[in-house]
C-alpha positions as CSV (number, residue, x, y, z in Angstrom):
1,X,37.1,39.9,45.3
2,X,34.5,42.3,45.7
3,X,36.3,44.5,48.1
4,X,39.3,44.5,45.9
5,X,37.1,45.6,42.6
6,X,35.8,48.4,44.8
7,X,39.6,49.3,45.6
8,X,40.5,49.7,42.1
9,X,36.9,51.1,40.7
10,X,37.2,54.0,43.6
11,X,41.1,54.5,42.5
12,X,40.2,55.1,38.8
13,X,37.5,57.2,39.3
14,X,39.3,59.3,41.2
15,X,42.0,59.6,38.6
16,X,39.6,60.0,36.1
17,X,37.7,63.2,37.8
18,X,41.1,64.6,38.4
19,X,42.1,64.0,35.1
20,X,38.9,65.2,33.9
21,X,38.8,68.4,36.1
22,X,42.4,69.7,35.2
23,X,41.8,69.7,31.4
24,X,38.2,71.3,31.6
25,X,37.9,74.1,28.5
26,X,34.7,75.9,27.5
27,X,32.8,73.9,25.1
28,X,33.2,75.9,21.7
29,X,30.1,78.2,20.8
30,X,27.7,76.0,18.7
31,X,25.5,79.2,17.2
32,X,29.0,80.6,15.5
33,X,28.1,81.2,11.1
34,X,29.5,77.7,9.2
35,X,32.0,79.0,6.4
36,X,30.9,76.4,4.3
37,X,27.1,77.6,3.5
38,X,27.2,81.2,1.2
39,X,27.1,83.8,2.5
40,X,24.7,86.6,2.2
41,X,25.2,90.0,0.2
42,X,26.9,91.7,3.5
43,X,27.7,88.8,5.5
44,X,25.9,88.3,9.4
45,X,27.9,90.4,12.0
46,X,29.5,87.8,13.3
47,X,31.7,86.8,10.3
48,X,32.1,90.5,9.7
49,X,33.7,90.5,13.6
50,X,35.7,87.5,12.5
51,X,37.3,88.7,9.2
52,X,37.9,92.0,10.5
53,X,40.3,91.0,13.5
54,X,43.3,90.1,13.3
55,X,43.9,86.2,14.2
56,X,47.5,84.7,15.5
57,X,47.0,80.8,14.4
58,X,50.1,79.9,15.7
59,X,49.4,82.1,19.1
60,X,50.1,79.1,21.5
61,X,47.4,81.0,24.3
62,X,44.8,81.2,21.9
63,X,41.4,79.5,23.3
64,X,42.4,79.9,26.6
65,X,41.7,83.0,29.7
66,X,44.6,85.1,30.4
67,X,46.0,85.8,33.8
68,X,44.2,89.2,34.8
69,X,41.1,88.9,32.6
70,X,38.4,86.4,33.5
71,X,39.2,86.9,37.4
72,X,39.0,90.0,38.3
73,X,42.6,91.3,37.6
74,X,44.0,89.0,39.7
75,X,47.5,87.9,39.4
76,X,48.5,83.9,38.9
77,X,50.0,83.9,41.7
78,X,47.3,85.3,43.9
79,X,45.0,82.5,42.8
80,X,48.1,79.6,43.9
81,X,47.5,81.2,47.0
82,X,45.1,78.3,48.4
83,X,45.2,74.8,47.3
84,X,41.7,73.5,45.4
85,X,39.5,71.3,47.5
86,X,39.7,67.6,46.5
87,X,36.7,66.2,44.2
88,X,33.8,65.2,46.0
89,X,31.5,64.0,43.2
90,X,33.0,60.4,43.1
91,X,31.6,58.7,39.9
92,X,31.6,55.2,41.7
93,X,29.2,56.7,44.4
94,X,26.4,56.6,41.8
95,X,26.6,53.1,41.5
96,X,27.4,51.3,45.0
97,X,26.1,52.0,48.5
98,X,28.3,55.0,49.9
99,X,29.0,52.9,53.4
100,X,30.9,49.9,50.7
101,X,32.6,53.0,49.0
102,X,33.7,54.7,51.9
103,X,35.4,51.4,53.2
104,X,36.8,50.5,50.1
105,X,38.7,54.5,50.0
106,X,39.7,53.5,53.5
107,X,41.3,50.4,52.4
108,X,42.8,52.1,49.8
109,X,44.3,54.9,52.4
110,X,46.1,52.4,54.7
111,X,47.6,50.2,51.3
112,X,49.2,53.5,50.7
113,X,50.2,54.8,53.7
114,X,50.5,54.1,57.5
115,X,51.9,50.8,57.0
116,X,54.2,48.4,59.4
117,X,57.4,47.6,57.7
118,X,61.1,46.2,58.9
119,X,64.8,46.8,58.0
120,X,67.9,44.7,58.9
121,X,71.1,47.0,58.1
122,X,74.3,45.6,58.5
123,X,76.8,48.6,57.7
124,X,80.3,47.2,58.8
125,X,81.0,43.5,59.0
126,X,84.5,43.3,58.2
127,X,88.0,41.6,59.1
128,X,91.1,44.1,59.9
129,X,94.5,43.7,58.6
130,X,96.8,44.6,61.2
131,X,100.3,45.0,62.2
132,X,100.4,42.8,65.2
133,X,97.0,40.7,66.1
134,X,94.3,41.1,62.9
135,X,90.8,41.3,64.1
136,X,87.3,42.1,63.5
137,X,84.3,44.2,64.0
138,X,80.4,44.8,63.6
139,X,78.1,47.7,63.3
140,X,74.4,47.8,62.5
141,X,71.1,47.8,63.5
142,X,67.3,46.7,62.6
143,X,64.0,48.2,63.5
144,X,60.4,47.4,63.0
145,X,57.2,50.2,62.6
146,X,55.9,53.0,60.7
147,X,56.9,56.3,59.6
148,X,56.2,58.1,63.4
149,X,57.1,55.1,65.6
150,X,60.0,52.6,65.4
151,X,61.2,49.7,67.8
152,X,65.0,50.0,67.0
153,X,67.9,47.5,67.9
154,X,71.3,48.4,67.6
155,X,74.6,46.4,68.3
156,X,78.6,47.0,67.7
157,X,81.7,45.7,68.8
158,X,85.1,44.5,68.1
159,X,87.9,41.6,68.7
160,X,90.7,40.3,68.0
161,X,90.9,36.9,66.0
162,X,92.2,34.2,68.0
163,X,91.2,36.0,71.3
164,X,88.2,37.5,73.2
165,X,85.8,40.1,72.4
166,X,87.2,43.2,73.3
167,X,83.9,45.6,72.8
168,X,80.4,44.4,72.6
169,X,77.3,46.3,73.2
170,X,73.6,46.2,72.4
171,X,71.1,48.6,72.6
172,X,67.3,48.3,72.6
173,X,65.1,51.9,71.8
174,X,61.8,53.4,71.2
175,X,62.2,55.7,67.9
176,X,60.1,58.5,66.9
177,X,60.2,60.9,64.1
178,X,60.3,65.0,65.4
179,X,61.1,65.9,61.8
180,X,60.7,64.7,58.0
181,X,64.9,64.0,58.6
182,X,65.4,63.3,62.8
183,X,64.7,60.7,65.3
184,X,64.8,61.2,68.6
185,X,65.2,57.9,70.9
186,X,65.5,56.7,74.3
187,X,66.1,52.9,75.5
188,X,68.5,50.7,77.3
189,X,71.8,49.6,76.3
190,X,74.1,46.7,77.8
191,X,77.8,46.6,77.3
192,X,78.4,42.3,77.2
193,X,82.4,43.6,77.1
194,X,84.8,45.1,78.8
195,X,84.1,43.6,82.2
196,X,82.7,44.4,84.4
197,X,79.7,44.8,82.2
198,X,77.5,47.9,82.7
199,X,73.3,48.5,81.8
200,X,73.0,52.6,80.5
201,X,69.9,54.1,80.2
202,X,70.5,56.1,77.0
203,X,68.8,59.1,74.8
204,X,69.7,60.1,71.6
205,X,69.0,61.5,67.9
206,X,69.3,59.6,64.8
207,X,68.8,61.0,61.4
208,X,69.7,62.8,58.0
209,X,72.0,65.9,58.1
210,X,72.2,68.7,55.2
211,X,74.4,67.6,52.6
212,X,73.1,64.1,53.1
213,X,75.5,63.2,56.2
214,X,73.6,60.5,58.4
215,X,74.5,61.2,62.0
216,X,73.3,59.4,65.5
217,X,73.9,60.8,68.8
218,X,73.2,59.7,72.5
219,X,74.0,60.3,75.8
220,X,74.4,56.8,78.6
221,X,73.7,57.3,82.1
222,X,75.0,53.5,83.6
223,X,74.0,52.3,86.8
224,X,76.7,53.5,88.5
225,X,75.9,56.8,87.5
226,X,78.7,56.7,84.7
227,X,78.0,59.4,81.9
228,X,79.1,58.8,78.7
229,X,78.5,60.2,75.1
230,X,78.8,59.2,71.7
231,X,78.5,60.9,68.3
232,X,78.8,59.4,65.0
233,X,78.6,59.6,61.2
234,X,79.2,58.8,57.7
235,X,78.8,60.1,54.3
236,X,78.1,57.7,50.9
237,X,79.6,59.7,47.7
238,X,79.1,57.8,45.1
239,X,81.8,57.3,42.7
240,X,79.5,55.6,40.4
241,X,76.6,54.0,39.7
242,X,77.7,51.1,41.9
243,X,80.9,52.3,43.3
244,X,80.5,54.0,46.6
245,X,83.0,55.8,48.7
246,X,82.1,56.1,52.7
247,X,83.8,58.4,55.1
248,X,83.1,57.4,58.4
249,X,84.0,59.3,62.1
250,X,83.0,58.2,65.6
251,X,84.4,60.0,69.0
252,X,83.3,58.8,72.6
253,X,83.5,61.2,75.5
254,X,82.8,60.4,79.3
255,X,81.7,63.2,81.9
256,X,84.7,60.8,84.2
257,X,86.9,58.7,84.6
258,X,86.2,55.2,84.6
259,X,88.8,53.2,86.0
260,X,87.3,49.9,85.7
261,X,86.6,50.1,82.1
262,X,89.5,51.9,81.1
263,X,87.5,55.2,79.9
264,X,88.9,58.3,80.7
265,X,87.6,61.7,81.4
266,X,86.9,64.1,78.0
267,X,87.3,62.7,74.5
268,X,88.1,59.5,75.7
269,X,89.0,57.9,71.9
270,X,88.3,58.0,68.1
271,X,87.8,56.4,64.6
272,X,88.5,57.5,61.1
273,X,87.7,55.5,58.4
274,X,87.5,55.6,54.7
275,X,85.8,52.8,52.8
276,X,85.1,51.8,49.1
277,X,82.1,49.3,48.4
278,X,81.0,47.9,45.2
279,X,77.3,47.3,45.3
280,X,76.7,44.1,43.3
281,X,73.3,44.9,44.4
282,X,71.9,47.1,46.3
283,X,71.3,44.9,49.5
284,X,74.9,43.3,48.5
285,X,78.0,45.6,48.8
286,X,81.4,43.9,49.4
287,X,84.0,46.7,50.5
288,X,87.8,47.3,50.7
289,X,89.1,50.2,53.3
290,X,91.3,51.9,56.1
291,X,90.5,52.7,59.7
292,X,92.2,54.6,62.1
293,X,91.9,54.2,65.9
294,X,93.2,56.9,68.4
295,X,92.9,56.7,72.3
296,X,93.0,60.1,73.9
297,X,94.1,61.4,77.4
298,X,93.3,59.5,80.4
299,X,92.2,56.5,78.6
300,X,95.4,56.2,76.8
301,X,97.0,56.5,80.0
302,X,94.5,53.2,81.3
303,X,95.5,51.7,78.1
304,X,99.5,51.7,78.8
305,X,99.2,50.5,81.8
306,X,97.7,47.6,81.1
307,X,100.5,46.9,78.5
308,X,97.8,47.6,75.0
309,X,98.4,50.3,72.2
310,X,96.9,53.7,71.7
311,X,96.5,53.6,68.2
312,X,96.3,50.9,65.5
313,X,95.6,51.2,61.7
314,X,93.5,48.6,60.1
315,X,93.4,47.3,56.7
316,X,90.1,46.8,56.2
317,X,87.9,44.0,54.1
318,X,84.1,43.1,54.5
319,X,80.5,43.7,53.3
320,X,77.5,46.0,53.5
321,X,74.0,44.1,53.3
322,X,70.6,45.0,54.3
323,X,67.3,43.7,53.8
């Protein structure tokens, strides 16, 4: 209990001296003549100053220094120029040891910054409509630490209802921030699906484009020395206050062909998608939508051979949760 009252005693007195500090005005001049005693036959100079200059009552600077005159002639601005120093004269100092007040502004740092917190985001979880086989698919990811450092896991894939998995990977990677808005990260990822199944070392970006697009990147170097790539994105516009609209691209590429897998060399396929969620709160966001998948060059060529389509278009229906 103790620590706690010296959490909140140090937090208001540094409010207070703030507050204190930035609405500071010269104390009024004590000595000035009082109107209400008579005045003598020709008045002290002072009220003769007074009654002889011109007052503006409803001047809203009156009272206070002007730009330009109390400093010097210098300008506003040129004062902005450096930031003040923070109040050192803490009120609370005067009345605990220093070493209990120190700790106690320490405590009060790290309950207001550099703290460990998690996230679960599920962003697609959803059944497809389709013309042949329906199916199904997943997207999301959860990561645990601070601001600068994140332990991130990721995990998609897709199938068809009734039948096997067709895609399924998971990816485990060390985050860390470069900018207020990018992550750059590097891991491991496993692909459970298509067989045979393959381990990538991978290295990436995730983070928040202008115009609020949130993009991820990465490159995946298997063990067989396969090199593949990835870039995706998506874009909430919000319709209204709980109505949002989500864009949504992805295209794979591969640096060869990959027989075994079906993966092609160049743009190997693609996804376009438009979703509509209704956020009945925000952690709970049930969604109606369209996607459209596209396989490209050689790996359409992989994919007729083996008898399965190049393109399907998917009704979709599903939800959006996090917590």
């Amino acid at each position: 209990m103790k620590a706690v009252f010296l959490v909140v005693f140090a937090t208001l007195a540094l409010a207070t001296t703030a507050f204190a500090q930035s609405h500071h005005h010269d104390a009024p001049d004590m000595n000035l003549p009082d109107d209400s005693k008579p005045e003598n036959e020709h008045g002290s100079p002072s009220q003769r100053d007074v009654e002889s200059t011109p007052q503006k009552p409803d001047d809203p600077h009156a009272g206070h220094d002007m730009p330009g005159d109390a400093d010097g002639g210098k300008t506003k601005a040129a004062r902005d120029d450096q930031a003040p120093a923070p109040p050192a004269d803490n009120a609370a100092d005067q009345l605990f040891p220093l070493e209990e007040m120190d700790a106690a502004r320490d405590q009060l740092r790290h309950e207001h910054g550099g703290s460990r917190v998690a996230m679960l985001l599920l962003n697609l979880a959803e059944y497809q409509v389709r013309s042949q086989r329906d199916g199904y698919r997943w997207d999301g990811e959860g990561w645990f630490g601070g601001d600068i450092n994140r332990l991130v896991v990721k995990s998609e894939g897709e199938g068809a209802v009734g039948g096997d998995v067709d895609d399924a990977e998971v990816q485990l990677v060390y985050s860390r921030a470069i900018s207020p808005y990018f992550d750059l990260q590097g891991g491991v990822r496993y692909d459970f699906e298509p067989n045979p199944s393959r381990v990538y070392g991978t290295i990436g970006f995730e983070g928040l484009a202008p115009y609020w697009f949130e993009v991820d990147g990465a490159l995946f170097l298997s063990q067989k020395a396969d090199l593949l790539a990835r870039i995706e994105g998506y874009y909430d516009q919000p319709v209204t206050q709980r109505l949002i609209l989500q864009p949504r691209a992805e295209f794979n590429f591969a640096a060869q062909d990959v027989k075994a897998n079906g993966i092609g060399e160049g743009l190997s396929d693609v996804e376009l998608g438009l979703r509509l969620r209704y956020e009945i709160r925000r952690e709970i966001a049930p969604y109606l939508g369209v996607s459209w998948q596209r396989k490209i060059g050689h790996t359409a060529t992989f994919a007729r051979r083996d008898g399965e389509r190049i393109s399907s278009t998917s009704f979709v229906i599903g939800i959006r949760t996090w917590f």
